[in-house]
FIKOLZA-1660 file (N, C-alpha, C; in steps of 0.1 Angstrom, whole numbers, plus 5000, padded with zeros to 4 digits):
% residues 96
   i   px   py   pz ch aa at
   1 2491 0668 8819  A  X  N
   1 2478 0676 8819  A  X CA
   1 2469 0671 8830  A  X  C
   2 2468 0658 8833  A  X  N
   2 2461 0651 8842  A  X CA
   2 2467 0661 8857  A  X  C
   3 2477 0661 8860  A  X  N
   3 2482 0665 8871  A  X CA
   3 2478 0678 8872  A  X  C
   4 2480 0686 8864  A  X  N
   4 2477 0702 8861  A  X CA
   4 2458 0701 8868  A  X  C
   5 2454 0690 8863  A  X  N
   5 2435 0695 8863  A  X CA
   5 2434 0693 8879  A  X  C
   6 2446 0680 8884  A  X  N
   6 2441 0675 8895  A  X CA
   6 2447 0687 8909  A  X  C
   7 2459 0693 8908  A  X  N
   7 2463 0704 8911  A  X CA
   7 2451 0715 8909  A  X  C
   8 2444 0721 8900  A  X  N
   8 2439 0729 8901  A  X CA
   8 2423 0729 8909  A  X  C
   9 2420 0713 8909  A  X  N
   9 2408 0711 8917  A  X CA
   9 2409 0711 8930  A  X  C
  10 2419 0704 8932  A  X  N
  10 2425 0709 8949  A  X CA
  10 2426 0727 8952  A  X  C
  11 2440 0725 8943  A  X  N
  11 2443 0740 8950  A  X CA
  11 2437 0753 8949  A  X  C
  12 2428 0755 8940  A  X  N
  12 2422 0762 8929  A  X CA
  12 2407 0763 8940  A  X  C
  13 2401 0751 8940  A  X  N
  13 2390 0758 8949  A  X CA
  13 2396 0762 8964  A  X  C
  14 2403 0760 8966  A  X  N
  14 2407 0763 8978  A  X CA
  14 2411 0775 8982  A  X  C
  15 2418 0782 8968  A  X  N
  15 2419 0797 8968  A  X CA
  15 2407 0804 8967  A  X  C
  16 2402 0800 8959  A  X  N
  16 2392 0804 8956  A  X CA
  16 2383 0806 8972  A  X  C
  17 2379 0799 8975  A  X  N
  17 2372 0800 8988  A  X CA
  17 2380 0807 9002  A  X  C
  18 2394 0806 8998  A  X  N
  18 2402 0814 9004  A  X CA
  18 2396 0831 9001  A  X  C
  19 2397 0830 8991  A  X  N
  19 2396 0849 8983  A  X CA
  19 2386 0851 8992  A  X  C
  20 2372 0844 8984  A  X  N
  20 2359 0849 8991  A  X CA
  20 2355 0852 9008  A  X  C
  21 2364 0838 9013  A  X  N
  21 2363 0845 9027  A  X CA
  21 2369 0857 9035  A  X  C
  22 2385 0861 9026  A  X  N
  22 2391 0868 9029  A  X CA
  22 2383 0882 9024  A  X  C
  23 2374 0883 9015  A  X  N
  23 2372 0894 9008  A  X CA
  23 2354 0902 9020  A  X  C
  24 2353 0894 9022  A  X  N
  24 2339 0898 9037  A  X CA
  24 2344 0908 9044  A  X  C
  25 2357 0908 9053  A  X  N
  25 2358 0922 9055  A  X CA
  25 2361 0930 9053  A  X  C
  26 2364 0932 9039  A  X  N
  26 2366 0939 9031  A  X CA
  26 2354 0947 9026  A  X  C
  27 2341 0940 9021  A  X  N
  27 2330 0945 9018  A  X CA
  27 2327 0947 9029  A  X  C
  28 2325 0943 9043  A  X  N
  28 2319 0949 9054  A  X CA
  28 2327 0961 9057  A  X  C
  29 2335 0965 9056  A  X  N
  29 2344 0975 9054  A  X CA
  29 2341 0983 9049  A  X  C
  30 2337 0979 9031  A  X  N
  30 2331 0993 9024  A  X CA
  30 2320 0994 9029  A  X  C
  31 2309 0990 9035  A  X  N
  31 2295 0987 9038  A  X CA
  31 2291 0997 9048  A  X  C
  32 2301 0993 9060  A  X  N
  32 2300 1004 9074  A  X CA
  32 2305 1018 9075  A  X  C
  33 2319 1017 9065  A  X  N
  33 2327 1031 9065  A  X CA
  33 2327 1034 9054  A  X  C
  34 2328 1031 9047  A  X  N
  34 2332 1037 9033  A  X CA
  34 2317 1043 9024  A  X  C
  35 2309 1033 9023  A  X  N
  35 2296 1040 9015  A  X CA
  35 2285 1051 9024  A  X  C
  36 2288 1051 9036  A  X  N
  36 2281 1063 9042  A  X CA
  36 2284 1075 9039  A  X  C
  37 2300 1075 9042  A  X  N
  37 2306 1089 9040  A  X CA
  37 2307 1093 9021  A  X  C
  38 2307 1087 9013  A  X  N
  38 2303 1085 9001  A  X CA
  38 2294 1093 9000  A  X  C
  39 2281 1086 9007  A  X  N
  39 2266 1091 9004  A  X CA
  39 2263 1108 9009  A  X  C
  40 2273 1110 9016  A  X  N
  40 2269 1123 9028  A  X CA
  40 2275 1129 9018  A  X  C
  41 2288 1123 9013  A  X  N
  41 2293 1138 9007  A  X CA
  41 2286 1140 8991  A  X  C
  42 2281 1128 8988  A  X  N
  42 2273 1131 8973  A  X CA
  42 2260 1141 8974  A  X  C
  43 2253 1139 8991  A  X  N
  43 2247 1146 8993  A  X CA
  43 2250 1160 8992  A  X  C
  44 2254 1165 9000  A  X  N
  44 2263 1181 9003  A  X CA
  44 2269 1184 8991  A  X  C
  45 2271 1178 8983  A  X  N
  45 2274 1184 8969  A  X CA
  45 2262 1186 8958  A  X  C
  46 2256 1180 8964  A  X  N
  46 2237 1177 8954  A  X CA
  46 2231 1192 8959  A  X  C
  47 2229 1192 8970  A  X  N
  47 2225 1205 8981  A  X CA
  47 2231 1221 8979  A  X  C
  48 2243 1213 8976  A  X  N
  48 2252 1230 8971  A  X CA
  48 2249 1229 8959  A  X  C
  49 2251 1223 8948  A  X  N
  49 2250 1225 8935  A  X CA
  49 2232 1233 8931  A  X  C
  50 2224 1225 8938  A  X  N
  50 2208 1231 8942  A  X CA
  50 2207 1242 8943  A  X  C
  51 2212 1249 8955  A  X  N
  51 2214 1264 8962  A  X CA
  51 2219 1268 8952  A  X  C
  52 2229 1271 8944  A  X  N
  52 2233 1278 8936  A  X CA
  52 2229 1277 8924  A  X  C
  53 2222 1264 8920  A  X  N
  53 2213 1266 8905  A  X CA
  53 2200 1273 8907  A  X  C
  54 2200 1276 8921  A  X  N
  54 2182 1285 8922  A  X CA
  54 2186 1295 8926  A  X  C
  55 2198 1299 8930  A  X  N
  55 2207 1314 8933  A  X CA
  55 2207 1321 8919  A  X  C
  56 2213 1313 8909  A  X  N
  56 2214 1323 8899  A  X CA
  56 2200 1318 8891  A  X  C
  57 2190 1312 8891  A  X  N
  57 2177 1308 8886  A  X CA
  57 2171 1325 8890  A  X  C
  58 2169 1327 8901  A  X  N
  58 2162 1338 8906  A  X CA
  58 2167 1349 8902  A  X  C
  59 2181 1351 8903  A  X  N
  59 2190 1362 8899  A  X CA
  59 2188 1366 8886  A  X  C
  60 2185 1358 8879  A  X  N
  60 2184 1358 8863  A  X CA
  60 2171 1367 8858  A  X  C
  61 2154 1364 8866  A  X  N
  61 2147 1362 8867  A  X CA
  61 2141 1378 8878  A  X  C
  62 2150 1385 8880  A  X  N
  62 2147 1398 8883  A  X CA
  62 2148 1398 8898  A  X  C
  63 2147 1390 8908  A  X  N
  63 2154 1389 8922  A  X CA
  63 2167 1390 8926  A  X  C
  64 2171 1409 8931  A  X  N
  64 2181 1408 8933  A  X CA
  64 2190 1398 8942  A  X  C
  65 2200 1392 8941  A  X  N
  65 2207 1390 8951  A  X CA
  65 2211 1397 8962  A  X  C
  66 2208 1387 8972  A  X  N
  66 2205 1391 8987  A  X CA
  66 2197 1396 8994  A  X  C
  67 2186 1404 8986  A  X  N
  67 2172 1409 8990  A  X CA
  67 2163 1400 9000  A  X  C
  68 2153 1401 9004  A  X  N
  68 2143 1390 9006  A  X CA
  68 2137 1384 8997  A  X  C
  69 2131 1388 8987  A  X  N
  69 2128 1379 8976  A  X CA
  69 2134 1373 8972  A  X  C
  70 2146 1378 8966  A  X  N
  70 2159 1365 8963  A  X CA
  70 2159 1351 8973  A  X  C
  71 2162 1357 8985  A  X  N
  71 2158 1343 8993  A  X CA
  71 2147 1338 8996  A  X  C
  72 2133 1341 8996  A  X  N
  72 2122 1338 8995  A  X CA
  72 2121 1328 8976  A  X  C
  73 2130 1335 8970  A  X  N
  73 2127 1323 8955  A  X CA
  73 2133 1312 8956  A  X  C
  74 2144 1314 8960  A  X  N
  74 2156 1306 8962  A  X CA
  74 2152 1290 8974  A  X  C
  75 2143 1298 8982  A  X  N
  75 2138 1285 8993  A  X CA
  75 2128 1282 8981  A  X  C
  76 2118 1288 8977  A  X  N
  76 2107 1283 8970  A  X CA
  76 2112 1267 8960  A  X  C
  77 2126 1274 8953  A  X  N
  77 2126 1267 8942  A  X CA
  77 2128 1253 8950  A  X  C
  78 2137 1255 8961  A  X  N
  78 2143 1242 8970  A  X CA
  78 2131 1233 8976  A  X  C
  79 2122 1241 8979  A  X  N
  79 2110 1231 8986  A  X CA
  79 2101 1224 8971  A  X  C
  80 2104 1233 8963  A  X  N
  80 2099 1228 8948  A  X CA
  80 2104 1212 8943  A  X  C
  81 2119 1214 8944  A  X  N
  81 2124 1204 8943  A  X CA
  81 2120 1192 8951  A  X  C
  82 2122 1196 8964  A  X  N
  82 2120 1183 8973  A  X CA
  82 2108 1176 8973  A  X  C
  83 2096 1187 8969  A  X  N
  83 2084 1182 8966  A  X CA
  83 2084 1173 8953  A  X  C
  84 2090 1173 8942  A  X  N
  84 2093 1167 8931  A  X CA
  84 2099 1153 8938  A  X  C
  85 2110 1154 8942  A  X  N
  85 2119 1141 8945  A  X CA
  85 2110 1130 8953  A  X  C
  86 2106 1135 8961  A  X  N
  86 2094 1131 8975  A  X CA
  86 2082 1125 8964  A  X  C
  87 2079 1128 8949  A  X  N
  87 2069 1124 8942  A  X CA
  87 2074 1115 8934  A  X  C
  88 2084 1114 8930  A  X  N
  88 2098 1104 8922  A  X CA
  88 2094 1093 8931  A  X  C
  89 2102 1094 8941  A  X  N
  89 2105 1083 8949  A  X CA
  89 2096 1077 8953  A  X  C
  90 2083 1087 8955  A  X  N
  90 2068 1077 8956  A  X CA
  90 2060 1070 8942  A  X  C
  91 2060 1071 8936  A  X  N
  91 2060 1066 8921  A  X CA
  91 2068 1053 8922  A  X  C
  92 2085 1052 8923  A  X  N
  92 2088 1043 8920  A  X CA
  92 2091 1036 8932  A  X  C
  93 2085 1036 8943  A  X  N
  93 2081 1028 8953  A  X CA
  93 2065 1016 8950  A  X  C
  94 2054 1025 8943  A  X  N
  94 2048 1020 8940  A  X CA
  94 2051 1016 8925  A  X  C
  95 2061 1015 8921  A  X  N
  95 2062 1007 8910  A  X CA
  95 2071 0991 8908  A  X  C
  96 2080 0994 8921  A  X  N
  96 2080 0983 8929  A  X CA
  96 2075 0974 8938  A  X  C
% end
């Protein structure tokens, strides 16, 4: 057993600090390339899902589709939002 503990204080931190250094370019990896393109496409799916929840919002609501009103509601609701988010994020900026 003694051999086993003294084995694993050697070799054991050693992997260990092996992993961790080996694992940095890895995270700098996901850091540089991987979580941007993540964030862009979470975006552009947030942005389409938006357009089309204020597409049929309006549609519903007596603005035909494709008219100018329709797209005059349809921006409205979008700047609606952005003005909401823009008040979110200032809130919990100052709540930080």
């Amino acid at each position: 057993m003694h051999i086993l503990a003294r084995t694993y204080d050697h070799w054991g931190q050693r992997a260990a600090w092996c992993v961790a250094a080996l694992s940095v370019p890895f995270w700098l990896y996901v850091g540089i390339f991987v979580a941007p393109d993540a964030q862009r496409a979470y975006q552009q799916h947030k942005e389409a899902a938006i357009q089309r929840e204020s597409a049929m919002f309006c549609t519903k609501y007596g603005s035909p589709a494709g008219s100018g009103e329709h797209t005059s509601c349809v921006q409205d609701l979008i700047d609606m939002r952005a003005r909401d988010e823009r008040r979110v994020a200032a809130e919990l900026a100052d709540f930080f």
